[in-house]
MIDOSE-1310 file (N, C-alpha, C; in nm, 2 decimals, decimal comma, always signed):
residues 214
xxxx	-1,36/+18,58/-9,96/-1,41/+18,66/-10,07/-1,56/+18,66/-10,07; -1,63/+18,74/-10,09/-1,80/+18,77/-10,11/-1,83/+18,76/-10,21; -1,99/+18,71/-10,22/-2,02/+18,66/-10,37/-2,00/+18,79/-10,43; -2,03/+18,91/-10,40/-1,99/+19,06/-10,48/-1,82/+19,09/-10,52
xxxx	-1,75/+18,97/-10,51/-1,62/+19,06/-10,54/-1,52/+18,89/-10,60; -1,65/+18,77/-10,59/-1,60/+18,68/-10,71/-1,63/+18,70/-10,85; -1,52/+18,69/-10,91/-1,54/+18,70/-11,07/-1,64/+18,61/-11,12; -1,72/+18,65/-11,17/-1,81/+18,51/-11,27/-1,82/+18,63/-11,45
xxxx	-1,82/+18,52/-11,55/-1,80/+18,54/-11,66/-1,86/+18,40/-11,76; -1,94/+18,48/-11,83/-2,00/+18,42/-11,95/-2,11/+18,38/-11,94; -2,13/+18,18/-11,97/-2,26/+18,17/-11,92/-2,31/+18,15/-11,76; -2,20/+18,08/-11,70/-2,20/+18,12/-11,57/-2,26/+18,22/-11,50
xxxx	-2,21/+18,35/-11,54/-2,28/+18,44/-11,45/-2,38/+18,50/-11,52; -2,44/+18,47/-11,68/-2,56/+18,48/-11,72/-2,67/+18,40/-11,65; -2,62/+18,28/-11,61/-2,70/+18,15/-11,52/-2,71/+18,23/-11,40; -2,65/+18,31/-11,34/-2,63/+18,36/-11,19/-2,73/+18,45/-11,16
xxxx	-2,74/+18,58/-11,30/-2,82/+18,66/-11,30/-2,96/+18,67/-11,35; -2,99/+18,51/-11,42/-3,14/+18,44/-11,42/-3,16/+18,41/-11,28; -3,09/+18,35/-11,22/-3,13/+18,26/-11,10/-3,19/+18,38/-10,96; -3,12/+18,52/-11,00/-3,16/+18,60/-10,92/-3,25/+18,71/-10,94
xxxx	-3,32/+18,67/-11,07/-3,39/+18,77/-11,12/-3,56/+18,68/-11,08; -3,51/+18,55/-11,09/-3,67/+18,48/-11,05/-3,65/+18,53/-10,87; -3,55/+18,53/-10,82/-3,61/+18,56/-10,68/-3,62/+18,63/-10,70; -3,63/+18,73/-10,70/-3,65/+18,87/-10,68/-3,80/+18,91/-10,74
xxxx	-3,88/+18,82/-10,89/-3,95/+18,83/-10,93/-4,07/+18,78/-10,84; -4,05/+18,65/-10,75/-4,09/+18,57/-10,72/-4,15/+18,65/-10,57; -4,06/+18,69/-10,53/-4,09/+18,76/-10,39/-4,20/+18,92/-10,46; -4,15/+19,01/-10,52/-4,20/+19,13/-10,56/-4,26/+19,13/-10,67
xxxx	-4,30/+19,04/-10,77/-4,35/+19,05/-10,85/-4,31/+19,13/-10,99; -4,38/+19,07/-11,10/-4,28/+19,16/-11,18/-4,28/+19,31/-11,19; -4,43/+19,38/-11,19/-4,44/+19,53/-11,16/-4,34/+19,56/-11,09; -4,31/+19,51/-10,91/-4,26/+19,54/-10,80/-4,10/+19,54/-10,85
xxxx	-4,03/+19,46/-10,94/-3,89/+19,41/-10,96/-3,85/+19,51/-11,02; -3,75/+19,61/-10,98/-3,63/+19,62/-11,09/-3,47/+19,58/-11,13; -3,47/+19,64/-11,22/-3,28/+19,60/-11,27/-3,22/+19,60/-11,13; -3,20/+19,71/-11,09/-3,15/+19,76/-10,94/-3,11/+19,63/-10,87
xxxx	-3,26/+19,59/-10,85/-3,26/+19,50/-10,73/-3,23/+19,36/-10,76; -3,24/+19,33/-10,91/-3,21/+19,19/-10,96/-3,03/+19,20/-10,96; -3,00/+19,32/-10,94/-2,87/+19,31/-10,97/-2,79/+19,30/-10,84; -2,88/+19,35/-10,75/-2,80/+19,37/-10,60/-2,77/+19,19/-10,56
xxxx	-2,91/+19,12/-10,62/-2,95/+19,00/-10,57/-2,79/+18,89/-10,64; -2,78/+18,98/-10,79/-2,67/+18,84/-10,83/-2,59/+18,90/-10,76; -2,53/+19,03/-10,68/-2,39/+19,07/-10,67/-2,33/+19,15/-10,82; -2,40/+19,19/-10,85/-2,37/+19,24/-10,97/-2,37/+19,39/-11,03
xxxx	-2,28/+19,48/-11,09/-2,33/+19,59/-11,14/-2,45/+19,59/-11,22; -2,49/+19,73/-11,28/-2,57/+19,71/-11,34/-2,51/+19,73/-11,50; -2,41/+19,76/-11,49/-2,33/+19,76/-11,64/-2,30/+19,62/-11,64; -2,28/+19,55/-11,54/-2,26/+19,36/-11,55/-2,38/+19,36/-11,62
xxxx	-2,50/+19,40/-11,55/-2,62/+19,28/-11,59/-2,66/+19,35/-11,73; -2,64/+19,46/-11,76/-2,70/+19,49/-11,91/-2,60/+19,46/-12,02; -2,45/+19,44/-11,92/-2,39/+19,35/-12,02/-2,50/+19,21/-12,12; -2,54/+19,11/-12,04/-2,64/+19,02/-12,03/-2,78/+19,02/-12,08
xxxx	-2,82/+19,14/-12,00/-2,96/+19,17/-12,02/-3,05/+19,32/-12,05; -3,08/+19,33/-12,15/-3,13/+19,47/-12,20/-3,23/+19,49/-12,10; -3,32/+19,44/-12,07/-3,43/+19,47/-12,02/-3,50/+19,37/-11,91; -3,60/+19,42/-11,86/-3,67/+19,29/-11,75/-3,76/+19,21/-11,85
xxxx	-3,74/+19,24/-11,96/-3,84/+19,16/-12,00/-3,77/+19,05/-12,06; -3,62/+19,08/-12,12/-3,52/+18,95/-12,15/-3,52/+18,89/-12,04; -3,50/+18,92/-11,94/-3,46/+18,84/-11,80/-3,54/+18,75/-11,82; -3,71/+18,78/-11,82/-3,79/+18,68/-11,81/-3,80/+18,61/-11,89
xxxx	-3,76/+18,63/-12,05/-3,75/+18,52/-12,19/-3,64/+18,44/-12,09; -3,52/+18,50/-12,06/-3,45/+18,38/-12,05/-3,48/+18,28/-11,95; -3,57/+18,31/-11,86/-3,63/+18,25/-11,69/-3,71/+18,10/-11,84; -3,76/+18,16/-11,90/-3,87/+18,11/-11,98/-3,77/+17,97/-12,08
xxxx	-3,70/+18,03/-12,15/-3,60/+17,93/-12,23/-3,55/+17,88/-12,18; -3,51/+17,86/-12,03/-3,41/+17,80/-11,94/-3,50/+17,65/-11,94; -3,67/+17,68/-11,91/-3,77/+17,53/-11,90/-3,74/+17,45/-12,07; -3,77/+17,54/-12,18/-3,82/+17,49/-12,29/-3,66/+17,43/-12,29
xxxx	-3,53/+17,47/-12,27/-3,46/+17,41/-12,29/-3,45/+17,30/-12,26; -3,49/+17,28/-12,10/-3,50/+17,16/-12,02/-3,62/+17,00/-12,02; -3,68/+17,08/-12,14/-3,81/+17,02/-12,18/-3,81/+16,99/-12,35; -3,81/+17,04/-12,40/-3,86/+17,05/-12,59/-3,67/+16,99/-12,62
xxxx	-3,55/+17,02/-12,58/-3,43/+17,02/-12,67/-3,40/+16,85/-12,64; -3,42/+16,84/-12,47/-3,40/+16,64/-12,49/-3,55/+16,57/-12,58; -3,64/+16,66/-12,58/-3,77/+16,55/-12,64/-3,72/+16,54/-12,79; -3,63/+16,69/-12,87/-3,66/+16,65/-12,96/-3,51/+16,54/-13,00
xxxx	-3,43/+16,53/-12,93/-3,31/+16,46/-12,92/-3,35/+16,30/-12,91; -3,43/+16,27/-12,83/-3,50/+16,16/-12,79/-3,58/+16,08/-12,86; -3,66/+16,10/-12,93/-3,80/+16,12/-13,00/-3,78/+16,10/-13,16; -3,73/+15,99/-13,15/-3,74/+16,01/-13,34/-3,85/+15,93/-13,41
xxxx	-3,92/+15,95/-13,53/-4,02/+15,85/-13,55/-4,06/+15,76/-13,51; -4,14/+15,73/-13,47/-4,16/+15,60/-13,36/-4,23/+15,52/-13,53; -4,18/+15,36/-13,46/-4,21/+15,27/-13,60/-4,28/+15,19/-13,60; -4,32/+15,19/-13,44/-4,39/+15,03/-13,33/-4,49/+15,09/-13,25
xxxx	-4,59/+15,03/-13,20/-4,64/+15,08/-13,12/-4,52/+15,14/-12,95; -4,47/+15,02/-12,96/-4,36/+15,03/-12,84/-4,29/+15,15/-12,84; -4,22/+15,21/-12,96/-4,17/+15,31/-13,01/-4,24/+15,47/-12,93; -4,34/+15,41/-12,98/-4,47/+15,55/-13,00/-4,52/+15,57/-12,84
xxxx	-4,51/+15,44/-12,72/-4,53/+15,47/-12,62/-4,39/+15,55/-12,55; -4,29/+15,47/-12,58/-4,15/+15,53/-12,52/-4,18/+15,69/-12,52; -4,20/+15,72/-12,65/-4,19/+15,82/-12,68/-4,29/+16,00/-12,59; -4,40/+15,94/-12,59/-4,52/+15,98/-12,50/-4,47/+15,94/-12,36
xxxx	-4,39/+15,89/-12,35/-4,37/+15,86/-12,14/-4,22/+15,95/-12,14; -4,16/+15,94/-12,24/-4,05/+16,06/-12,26/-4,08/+16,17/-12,22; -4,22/+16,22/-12,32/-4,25/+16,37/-12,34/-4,29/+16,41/-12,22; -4,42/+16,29/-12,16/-4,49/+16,35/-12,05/-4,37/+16,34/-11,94
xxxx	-4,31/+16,22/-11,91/-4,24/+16,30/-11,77/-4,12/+16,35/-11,79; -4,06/+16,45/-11,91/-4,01/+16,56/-11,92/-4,15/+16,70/-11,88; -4,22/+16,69/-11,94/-4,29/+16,81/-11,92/-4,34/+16,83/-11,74; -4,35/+16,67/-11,71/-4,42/+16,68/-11,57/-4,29/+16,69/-11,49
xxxx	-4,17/+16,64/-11,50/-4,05/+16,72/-11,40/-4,09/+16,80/-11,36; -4,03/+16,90/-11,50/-4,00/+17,03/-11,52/-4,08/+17,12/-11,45; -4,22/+17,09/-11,46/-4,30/+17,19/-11,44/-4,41/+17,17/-11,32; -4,37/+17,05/-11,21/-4,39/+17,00/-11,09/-4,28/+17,05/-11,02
xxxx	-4,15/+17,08/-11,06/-4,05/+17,10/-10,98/-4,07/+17,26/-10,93; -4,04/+17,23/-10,77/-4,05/+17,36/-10,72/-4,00/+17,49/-10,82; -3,90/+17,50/-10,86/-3,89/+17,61/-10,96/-4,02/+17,64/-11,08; -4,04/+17,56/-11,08/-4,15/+17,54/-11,23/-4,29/+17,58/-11,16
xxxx	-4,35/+17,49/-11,06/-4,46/+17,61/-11,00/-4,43/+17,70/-10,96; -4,33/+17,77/-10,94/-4,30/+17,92/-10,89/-4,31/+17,99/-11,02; -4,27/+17,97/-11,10/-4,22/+18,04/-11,20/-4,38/+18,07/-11,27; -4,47/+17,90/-11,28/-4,62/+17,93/-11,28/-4,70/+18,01/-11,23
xxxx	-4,70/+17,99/-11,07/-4,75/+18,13/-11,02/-4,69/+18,25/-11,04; -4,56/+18,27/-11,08/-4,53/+18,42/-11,12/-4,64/+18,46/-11,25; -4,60/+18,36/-11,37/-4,70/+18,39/-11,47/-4,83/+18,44/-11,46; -4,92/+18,30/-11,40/-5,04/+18,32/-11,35/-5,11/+18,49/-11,30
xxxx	-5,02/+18,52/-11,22/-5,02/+18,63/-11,13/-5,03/+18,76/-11,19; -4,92/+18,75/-11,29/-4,88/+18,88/-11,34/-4,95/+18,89/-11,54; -4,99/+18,80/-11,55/-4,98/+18,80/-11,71/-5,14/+18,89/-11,71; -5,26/+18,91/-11,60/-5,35/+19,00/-11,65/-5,27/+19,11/-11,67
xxxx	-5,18/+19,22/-11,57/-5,11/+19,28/-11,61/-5,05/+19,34/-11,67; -4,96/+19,20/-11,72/-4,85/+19,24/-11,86/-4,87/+19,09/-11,93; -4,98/+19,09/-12,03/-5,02/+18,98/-12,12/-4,90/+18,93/-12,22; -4,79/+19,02/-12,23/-4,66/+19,00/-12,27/-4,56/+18,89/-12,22
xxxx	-4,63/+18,85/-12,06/-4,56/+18,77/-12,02/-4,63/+18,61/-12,07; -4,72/+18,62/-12,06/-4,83/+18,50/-12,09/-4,82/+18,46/-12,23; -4,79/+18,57/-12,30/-4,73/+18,56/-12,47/-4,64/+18,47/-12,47; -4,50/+18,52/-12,41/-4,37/+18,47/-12,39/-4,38/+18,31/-12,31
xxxx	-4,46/+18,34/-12,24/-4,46/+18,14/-12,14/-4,50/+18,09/-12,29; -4,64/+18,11/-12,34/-4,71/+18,03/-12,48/-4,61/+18,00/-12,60; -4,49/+18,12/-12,65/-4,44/+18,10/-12,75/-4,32/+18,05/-12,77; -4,22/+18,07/-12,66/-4,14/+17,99/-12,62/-4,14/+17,87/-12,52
xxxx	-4,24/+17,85/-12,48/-4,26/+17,73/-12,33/-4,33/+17,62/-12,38; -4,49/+17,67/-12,38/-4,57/+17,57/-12,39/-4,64/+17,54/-12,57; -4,59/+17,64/-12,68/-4,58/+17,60/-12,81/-4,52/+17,51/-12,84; -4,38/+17,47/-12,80/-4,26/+17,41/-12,85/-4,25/+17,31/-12,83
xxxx	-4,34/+17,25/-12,68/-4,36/+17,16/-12,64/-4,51/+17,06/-12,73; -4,59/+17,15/-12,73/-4,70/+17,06/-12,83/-4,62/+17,05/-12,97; -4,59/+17,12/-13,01/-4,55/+17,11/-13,14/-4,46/+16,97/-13,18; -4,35/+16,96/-13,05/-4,30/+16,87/-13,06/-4,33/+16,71/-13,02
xxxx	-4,47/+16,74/-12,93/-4,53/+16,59/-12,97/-4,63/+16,57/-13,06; -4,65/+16,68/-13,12/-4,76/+16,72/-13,27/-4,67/+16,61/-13,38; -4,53/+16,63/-13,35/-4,49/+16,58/-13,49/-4,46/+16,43/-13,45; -4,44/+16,39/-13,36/-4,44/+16,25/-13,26/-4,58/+16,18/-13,29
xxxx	-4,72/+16,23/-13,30/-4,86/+16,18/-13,31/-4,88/+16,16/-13,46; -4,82/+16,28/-13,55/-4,83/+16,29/-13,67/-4,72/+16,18/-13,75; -4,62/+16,17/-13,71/-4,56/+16,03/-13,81/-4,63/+15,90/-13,77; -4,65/+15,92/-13,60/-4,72/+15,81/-13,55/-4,85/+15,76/-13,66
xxxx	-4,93/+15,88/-13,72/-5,00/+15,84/-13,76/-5,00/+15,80/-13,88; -4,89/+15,85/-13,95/-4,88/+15,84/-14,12/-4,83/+15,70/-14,10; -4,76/+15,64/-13,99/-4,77/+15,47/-13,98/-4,88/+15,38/-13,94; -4,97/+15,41/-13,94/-5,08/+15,34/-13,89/-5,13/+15,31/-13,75
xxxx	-5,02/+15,36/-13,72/-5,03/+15,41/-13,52/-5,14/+15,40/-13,51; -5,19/+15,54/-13,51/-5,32/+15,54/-13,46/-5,35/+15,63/-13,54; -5,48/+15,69/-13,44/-5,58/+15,80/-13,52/-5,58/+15,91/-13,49; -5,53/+16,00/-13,59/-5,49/+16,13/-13,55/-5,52/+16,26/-13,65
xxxx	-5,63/+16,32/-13,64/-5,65/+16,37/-13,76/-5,61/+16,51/-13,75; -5,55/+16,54/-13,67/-5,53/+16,72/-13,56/-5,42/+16,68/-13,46; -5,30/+16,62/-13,46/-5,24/+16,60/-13,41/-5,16/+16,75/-13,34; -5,18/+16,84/-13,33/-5,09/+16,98/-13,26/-5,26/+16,96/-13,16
xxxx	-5,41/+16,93/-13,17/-5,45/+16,94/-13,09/-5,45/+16,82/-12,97; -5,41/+16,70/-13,02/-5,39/+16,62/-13,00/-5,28/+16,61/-12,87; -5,14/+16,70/-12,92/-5,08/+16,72/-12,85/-5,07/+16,81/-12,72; -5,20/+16,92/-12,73/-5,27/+16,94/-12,64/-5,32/+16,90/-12,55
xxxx	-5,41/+16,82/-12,58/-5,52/+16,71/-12,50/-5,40/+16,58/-12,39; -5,28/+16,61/-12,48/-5,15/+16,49/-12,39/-5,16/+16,57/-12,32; -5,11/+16,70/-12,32/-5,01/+16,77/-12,17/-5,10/+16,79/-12,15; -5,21/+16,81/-12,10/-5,35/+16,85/-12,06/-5,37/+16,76/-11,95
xxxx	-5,39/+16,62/-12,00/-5,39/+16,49/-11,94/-5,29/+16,50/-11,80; -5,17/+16,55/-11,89/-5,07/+16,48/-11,80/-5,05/+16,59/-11,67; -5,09/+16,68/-11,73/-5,03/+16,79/-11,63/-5,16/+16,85/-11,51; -5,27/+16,85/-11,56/-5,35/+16,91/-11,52/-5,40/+16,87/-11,38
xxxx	-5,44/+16,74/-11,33/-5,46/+16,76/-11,19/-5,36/+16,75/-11,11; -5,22/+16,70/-11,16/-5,11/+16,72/-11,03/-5,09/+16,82/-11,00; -5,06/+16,91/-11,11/-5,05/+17,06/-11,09/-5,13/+17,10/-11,02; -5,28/+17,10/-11,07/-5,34/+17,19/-10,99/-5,33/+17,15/-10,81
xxxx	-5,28/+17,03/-10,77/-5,31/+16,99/-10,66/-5,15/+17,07/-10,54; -5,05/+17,02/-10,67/-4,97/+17,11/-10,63/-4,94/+17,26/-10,60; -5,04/+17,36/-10,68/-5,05/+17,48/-10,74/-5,13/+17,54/-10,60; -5,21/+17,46/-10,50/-5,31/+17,45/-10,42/-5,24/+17,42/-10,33
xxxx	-5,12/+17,37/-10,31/-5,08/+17,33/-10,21/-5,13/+17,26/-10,10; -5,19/+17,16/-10,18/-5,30/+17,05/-10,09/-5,25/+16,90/-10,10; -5,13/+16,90/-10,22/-5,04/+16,77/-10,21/-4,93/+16,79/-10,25; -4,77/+16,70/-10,19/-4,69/+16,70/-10,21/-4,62/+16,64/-10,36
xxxx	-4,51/+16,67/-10,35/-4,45/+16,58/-10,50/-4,50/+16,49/-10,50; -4,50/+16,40/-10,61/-4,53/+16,22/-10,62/-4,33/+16,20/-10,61; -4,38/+16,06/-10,59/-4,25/+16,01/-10,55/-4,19/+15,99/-10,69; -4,07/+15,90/-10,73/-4,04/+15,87/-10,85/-4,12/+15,77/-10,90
xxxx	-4,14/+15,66/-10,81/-4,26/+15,51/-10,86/-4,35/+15,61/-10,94; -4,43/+15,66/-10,82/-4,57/+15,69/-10,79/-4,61/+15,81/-10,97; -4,50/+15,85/-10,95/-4,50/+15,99/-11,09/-4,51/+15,85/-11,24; -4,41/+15,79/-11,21/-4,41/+15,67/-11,36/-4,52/+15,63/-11,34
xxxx	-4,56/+15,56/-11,27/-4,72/+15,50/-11,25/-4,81/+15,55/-11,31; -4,83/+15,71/-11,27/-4,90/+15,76/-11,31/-4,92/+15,85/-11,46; -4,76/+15,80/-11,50/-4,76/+15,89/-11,62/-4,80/+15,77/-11,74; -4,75/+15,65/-11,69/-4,77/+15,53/-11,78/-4,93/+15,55/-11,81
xxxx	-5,05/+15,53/-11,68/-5,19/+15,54/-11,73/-5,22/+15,64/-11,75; -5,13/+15,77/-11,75/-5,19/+15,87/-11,84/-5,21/+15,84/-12,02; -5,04/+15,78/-12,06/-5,01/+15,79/-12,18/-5,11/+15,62/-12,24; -5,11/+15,52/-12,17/-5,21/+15,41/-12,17/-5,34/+15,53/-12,23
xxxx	-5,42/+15,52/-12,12/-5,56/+15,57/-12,17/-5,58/+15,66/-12,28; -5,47/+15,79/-12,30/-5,44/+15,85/-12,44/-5,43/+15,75/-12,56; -5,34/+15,71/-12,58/-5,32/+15,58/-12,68/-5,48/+15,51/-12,73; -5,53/+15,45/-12,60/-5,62/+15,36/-12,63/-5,72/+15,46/-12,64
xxxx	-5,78/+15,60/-12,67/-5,83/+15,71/-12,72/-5,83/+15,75/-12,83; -5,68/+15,70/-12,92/-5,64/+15,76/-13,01/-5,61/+15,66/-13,11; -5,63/+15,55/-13,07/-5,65/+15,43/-13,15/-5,79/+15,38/-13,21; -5,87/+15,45/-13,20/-6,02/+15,47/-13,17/-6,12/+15,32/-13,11
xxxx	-6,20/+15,27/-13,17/-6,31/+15,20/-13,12/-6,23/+15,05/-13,12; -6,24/+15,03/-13,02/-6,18/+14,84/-13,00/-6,04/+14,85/-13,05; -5,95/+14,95/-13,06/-5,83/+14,94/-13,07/-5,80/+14,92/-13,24; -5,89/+14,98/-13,35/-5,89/+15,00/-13,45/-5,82/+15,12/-13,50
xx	-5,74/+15,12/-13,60/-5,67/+15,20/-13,66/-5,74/+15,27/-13,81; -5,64/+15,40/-13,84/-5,67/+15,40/-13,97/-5,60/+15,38/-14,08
Protein backbone atom coordinates (compact mmCIF):
# COMPACT_ATOMS: atom_id res chain seq x y z
CA UNK A 1 0.00 0.00 0.00
CA UNK A 2 1.44 3.70 -0.81
CA UNK A 3 1.69 6.37 1.61
CA UNK A 4 -1.27 7.94 -0.84
CA UNK A 5 -3.80 5.26 -0.33
CA UNK A 6 -3.04 4.65 3.71
CA UNK A 7 -5.70 5.97 5.78
CA UNK A 8 -4.50 8.46 8.43
CA UNK A 9 -7.14 10.36 10.60
CA UNK A 10 -7.15 12.98 13.20
CA UNK A 11 -4.22 14.12 14.89
CA UNK A 12 -2.02 11.74 13.18
CA UNK A 13 -2.49 12.92 9.83
CA UNK A 14 -2.76 16.63 11.15
CA UNK A 15 1.03 15.70 12.39
CA UNK A 16 1.57 14.24 8.80
CA UNK A 17 0.47 17.34 7.03
CA UNK A 18 2.69 19.75 9.33
CA UNK A 19 5.55 17.58 8.83
CA UNK A 20 5.16 18.10 4.99
CA UNK A 21 4.32 21.48 4.88
CA UNK A 22 7.85 22.43 6.63
CA UNK A 23 9.51 20.46 3.71
CA UNK A 24 8.03 21.79 1.25
CA UNK A 25 8.47 25.26 2.98
CA UNK A 26 11.96 24.62 3.68
CA UNK A 27 12.99 23.65 0.12
CA UNK A 28 10.66 26.64 -1.76
CA UNK A 29 10.15 28.84 0.58
CA UNK A 30 7.04 30.27 1.78
CA UNK A 31 6.26 32.68 -1.31
CA UNK A 32 7.39 29.58 -3.58
CA UNK A 33 4.92 26.93 -1.44
CA UNK A 34 1.52 26.02 -2.16
CA UNK A 35 -1.54 24.08 -0.75
CA UNK A 36 -1.08 21.93 -3.97
CA UNK A 37 2.26 21.01 -3.22
CA UNK A 38 2.09 20.59 0.57
CA UNK A 39 -0.61 18.31 -0.14
CA UNK A 40 1.06 16.12 -2.89
CA UNK A 41 4.02 16.00 -0.22
CA UNK A 42 1.56 14.45 2.80
CA UNK A 43 -0.21 12.15 0.12
CA UNK A 44 -3.08 13.97 0.59
CA UNK A 45 -6.25 15.64 -1.14
CA UNK A 46 -6.73 18.96 -0.90
CA UNK A 47 -10.21 18.62 0.65
CA UNK A 48 -7.96 16.28 3.24
CA UNK A 49 -5.70 19.12 3.97
CA UNK A 50 -8.39 21.99 4.28
CA UNK A 51 -10.11 19.57 6.12
CA UNK A 52 -7.10 20.55 8.72
CA UNK A 53 -5.86 23.61 7.33
CA UNK A 54 -7.62 26.81 5.99
CA UNK A 55 -4.68 28.41 4.78
CA UNK A 56 -0.71 28.54 4.51
CA UNK A 57 -0.63 30.69 6.97
CA UNK A 58 -2.32 28.06 9.64
CA UNK A 59 0.12 25.51 8.38
CA UNK A 60 2.74 27.70 9.65
CA UNK A 61 0.99 28.68 13.20
CA UNK A 62 0.87 25.11 13.59
CA UNK A 63 4.80 24.45 12.34
CA UNK A 64 5.11 27.31 15.11
CA UNK A 65 2.87 25.74 18.17
CA UNK A 66 4.31 22.36 17.53
CA UNK A 67 8.09 24.14 19.24
CA UNK A 68 6.13 26.31 21.91
CA UNK A 69 4.40 23.14 22.68
CA UNK A 70 7.62 21.29 22.97
CA UNK A 71 9.15 24.14 24.95
CA UNK A 72 6.68 26.58 27.24
CA UNK A 73 3.83 23.39 28.12
CA UNK A 74 6.74 21.04 30.01
CA UNK A 75 8.44 24.49 31.54
CA UNK A 76 5.25 25.43 32.75
CA UNK A 77 4.45 21.80 34.11
CA UNK A 78 7.99 21.74 35.59
CA UNK A 79 8.57 25.03 37.08
CA UNK A 80 6.72 25.81 40.10
CA UNK A 81 7.85 28.53 42.51
CA UNK A 82 11.12 27.96 43.32
CA UNK A 83 11.66 28.38 47.30
CA UNK A 84 15.57 27.75 47.53
CA UNK A 85 18.13 28.97 45.68
CA UNK A 86 18.54 25.16 44.51
CA UNK A 87 14.91 25.38 43.35
CA UNK A 88 15.45 28.57 41.33
CA UNK A 89 18.60 26.95 39.64
CA UNK A 90 16.74 23.62 38.71
CA UNK A 91 14.44 25.67 37.40
CA UNK A 92 16.66 27.94 34.85
CA UNK A 93 18.64 24.65 33.62
CA UNK A 94 15.02 23.27 32.93
CA UNK A 95 14.06 26.38 30.88
CA UNK A 96 17.36 26.80 29.14
CA UNK A 97 17.94 23.25 28.01
CA UNK A 98 14.29 23.01 26.93
CA UNK A 99 14.67 26.13 24.84
CA UNK A 100 18.27 25.06 23.64
CA UNK A 101 16.97 21.35 22.46
CA UNK A 102 14.35 22.51 20.79
CA UNK A 103 15.78 25.14 18.84
CA UNK A 104 19.47 23.59 18.22
CA UNK A 105 17.68 20.62 16.89
CA UNK A 106 17.99 20.23 13.23
CA UNK A 107 14.22 20.93 12.76
CA UNK A 108 14.44 24.13 14.96
CA UNK A 109 17.27 25.70 12.87
CA UNK A 110 15.43 24.91 9.72
CA UNK A 111 12.40 26.23 10.75
CA UNK A 112 14.86 29.45 11.98
CA UNK A 113 16.18 29.95 8.72
CA UNK A 114 12.78 29.54 7.15
CA UNK A 115 11.71 32.54 9.47
CA UNK A 116 14.79 34.48 9.09
CA UNK A 117 14.46 34.25 5.39
CA UNK A 118 10.97 35.03 4.73
CA UNK A 119 9.73 37.31 7.60
CA UNK A 120 11.21 40.67 5.48
CA UNK A 121 8.57 39.50 3.14
CA UNK A 122 5.73 38.42 5.08
CA UNK A 123 6.37 40.21 8.68
CA UNK A 124 3.25 38.05 9.54
CA UNK A 125 5.50 35.29 9.92
CA UNK A 126 7.98 36.97 12.36
CA UNK A 127 4.64 38.12 14.23
CA UNK A 128 3.59 34.50 14.62
CA UNK A 129 7.36 32.94 15.68
CA UNK A 130 7.23 36.26 18.46
CA UNK A 131 3.67 35.53 19.72
CA UNK A 132 3.27 32.13 19.90
CA UNK A 133 7.15 30.93 20.12
CA UNK A 134 9.37 33.16 21.65
CA UNK A 135 6.69 35.32 23.98
CA UNK A 136 5.52 32.28 25.82
CA UNK A 137 8.77 31.31 26.48
CA UNK A 138 10.05 34.66 28.27
CA UNK A 139 6.90 35.04 29.89
CA UNK A 140 7.22 31.84 31.37
CA UNK A 141 10.60 32.36 32.87
CA UNK A 142 9.37 36.04 33.68
CA UNK A 143 7.12 34.49 36.21
CA UNK A 144 10.00 31.89 37.46
CA UNK A 145 12.53 35.33 38.14
CA UNK A 146 9.49 37.19 39.49
CA UNK A 147 8.37 34.72 42.48
CA UNK A 148 12.06 34.06 42.61
CA UNK A 149 12.28 37.45 43.50
CA UNK A 150 9.30 38.15 45.76
CA UNK A 151 11.46 35.39 47.88
CA UNK A 152 14.48 37.05 48.18
CA UNK A 153 16.14 35.16 45.42
CA UNK A 154 17.61 37.64 43.90
CA UNK A 155 17.31 40.88 42.14
CA UNK A 156 14.87 41.42 39.75
CA UNK A 157 13.26 44.46 39.03
CA UNK A 158 12.05 43.77 35.14
CA UNK A 159 11.91 40.28 35.23
CA UNK A 160 9.98 39.59 31.37
CA UNK A 161 13.41 41.55 30.54
CA UNK A 162 15.31 39.59 32.52
CA UNK A 163 13.88 36.63 30.98
CA UNK A 164 15.13 37.93 27.84
CA UNK A 165 18.71 38.50 28.71
CA UNK A 166 18.35 34.27 29.90
CA UNK A 167 17.47 33.02 26.44
CA UNK A 168 19.75 35.57 24.97
CA UNK A 169 22.59 34.13 27.11
CA UNK A 170 21.63 30.75 26.37
CA UNK A 171 20.88 30.62 22.89
CA UNK A 172 22.86 33.13 21.17
CA UNK A 173 26.29 31.92 20.31
CA UNK A 174 25.52 28.21 19.76
CA UNK A 175 22.97 29.13 17.52
CA UNK A 176 24.69 31.46 15.76
CA UNK A 177 27.58 29.02 15.33
CA UNK A 178 25.20 26.46 14.32
CA UNK A 179 23.05 28.85 12.05
CA UNK A 180 26.69 29.32 10.19
CA UNK A 181 27.33 26.07 9.94
CA UNK A 182 30.80 26.36 11.34
CA UNK A 183 29.89 23.89 14.37
CA UNK A 184 28.29 20.77 15.05
CA UNK A 185 25.73 19.85 17.86
CA UNK A 186 27.25 19.90 21.40
CA UNK A 187 27.20 16.56 22.72
CA UNK A 188 24.79 15.89 25.76
CA UNK A 189 27.90 16.53 28.59
CA UNK A 190 29.16 19.23 26.67
CA UNK A 191 25.37 21.13 26.18
CA UNK A 192 24.76 20.66 30.34
CA UNK A 193 28.15 22.05 30.87
CA UNK A 194 27.43 24.70 29.13
CA UNK A 195 24.08 25.45 30.03
CA UNK A 196 24.97 25.11 33.82
CA UNK A 197 27.67 28.26 33.33
CA UNK A 198 25.27 29.94 31.43
CA UNK A 199 22.51 29.87 34.20
CA UNK A 200 25.69 30.19 37.05
CA UNK A 201 26.88 33.50 35.62
CA UNK A 202 23.03 34.79 35.11
CA UNK A 203 22.18 34.08 38.79
CA UNK A 204 25.39 35.53 40.12
CA UNK A 205 24.24 38.77 37.77
CA UNK A 206 21.11 38.78 39.28
CA UNK A 207 22.02 38.50 42.73
CA UNK A 208 23.76 41.69 42.43
CA UNK A 209 27.21 42.93 44.14
CA UNK A 210 29.03 40.11 46.32
CA UNK A 211 26.05 37.88 45.99
CA UNK A 212 23.70 40.43 47.85
CA UNK A 213 20.03 40.29 47.64
CA UNK A 214 17.10 42.49 48.02
Amino acid sequence: MTLRERPRRGPVRREQIAAAALAVLLDRGYAGTSIRAIAEQAGCSLETLYRHFENKEALFLELVNSFRKRIVEPLHKAAAAPATDRDLKEALTRAGTLLFDVLTSDEGLKMQRLTFAESGRFPQLGRLVYDEGIKPFDNAVAAILSAAAARGLLQCSDPLEAARMFSGMILFDPRERLLLGIEQPKSLDSRSDYIERVVTLFLTGARGPAGTRR
